[in-house]
C-alpha positions in Angstrom: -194.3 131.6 -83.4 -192.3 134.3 -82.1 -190.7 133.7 -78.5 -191.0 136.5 -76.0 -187.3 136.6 -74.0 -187.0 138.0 -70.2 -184.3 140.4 -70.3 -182.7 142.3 -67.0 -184.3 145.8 -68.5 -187.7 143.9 -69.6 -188.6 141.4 -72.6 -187.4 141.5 -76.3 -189.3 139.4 -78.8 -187.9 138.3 -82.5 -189.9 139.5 -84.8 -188.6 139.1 -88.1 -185.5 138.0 -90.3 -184.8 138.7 -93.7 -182.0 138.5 -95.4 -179.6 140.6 -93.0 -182.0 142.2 -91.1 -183.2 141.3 -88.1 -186.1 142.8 -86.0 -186.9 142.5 -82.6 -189.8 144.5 -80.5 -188.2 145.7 -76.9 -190.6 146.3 -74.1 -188.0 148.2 -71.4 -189.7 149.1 -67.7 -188.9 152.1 -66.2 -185.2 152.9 -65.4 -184.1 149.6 -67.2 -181.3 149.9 -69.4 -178.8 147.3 -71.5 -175.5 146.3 -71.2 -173.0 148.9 -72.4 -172.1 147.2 -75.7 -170.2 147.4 -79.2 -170.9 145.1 -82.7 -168.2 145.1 -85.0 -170.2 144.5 -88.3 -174.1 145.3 -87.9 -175.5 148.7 -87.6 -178.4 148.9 -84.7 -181.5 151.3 -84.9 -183.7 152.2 -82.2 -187.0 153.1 -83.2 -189.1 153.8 -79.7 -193.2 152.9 -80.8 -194.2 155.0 -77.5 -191.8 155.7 -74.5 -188.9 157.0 -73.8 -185.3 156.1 -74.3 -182.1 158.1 -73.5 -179.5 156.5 -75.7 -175.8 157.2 -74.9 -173.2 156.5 -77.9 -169.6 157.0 -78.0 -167.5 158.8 -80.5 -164.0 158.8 -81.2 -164.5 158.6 -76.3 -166.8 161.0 -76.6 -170.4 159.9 -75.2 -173.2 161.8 -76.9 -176.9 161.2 -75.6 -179.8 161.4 -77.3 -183.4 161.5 -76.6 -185.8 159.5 -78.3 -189.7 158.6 -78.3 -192.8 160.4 -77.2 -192.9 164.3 -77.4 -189.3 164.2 -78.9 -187.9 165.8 -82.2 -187.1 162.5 -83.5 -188.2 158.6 -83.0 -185.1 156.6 -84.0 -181.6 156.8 -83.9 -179.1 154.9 -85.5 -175.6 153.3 -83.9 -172.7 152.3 -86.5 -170.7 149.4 -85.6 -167.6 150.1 -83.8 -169.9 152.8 -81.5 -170.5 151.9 -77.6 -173.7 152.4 -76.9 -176.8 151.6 -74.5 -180.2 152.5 -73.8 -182.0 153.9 -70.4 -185.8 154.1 -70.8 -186.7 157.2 -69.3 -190.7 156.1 -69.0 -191.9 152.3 -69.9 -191.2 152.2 -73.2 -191.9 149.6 -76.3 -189.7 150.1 -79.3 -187.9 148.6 -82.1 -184.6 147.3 -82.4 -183.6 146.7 -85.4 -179.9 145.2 -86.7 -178.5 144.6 -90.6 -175.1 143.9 -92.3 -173.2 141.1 -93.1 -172.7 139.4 -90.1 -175.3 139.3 -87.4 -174.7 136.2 -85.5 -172.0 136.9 -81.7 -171.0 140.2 -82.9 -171.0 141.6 -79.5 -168.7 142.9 -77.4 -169.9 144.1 -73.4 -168.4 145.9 -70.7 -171.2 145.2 -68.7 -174.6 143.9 -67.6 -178.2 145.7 -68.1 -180.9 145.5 -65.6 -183.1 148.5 -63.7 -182.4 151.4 -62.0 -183.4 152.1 -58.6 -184.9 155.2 -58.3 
């Protein structure tokens, strides 16, 4: 049922959609990371399962970065829309990415391309 997509960081599978929420499970190798990115109207969430993601958001052009998964304070963090923002997984990591709001259909905006890291 659900379709498991090849990504440039790794695979991202749909998982569920209610309403307007949608749900996808992230498996990011090593080093790979997303495009740097924007959505006008949906929030995103980031809730790492086990791994490790450094996720960078901007503020007001201000980046801020913060750690998330395995032997970290906190498991999930939350980008507003309007926020640049991407993810680096600092280990092989499988999380959850998880978008709501009113309109979650092409809002997205990129200044670039993911893929992995060479290390």
């Amino acid at each position: 049922m659900f379709e498991k997509i090849k990504k440039n960081w790794g695979f991202s599978t749909h998982i569920s959609k209610v309403n307007n929420v949608d749900i996808f499970l992230i498996e990011v190798e090593k080093n790979g990371y997303c495009s740097k990115h924007r959505h006008f109207a949906k929030y995103n969430q980031f809730y790492v399962i086990n791994g490790l993601l450094e996720i960078t958001i901007n503020f007001k052009k201000e980046d801020k970065i913060f750690l998330v998964g395995d032997n970290q304070r906190y498991r999930r963090v939350d980008v507003y829309p309007a926020n640049w923002h991407r993810f680096l997984a600092k280990e092989k990591t499988l999380a959850l990415e998880i978008y709501w709001g009113k309109n979650l259909l092409d809002d997205i905006e990129r200044q670039d391309e993911g893929g992995i890291k060479d290390e």
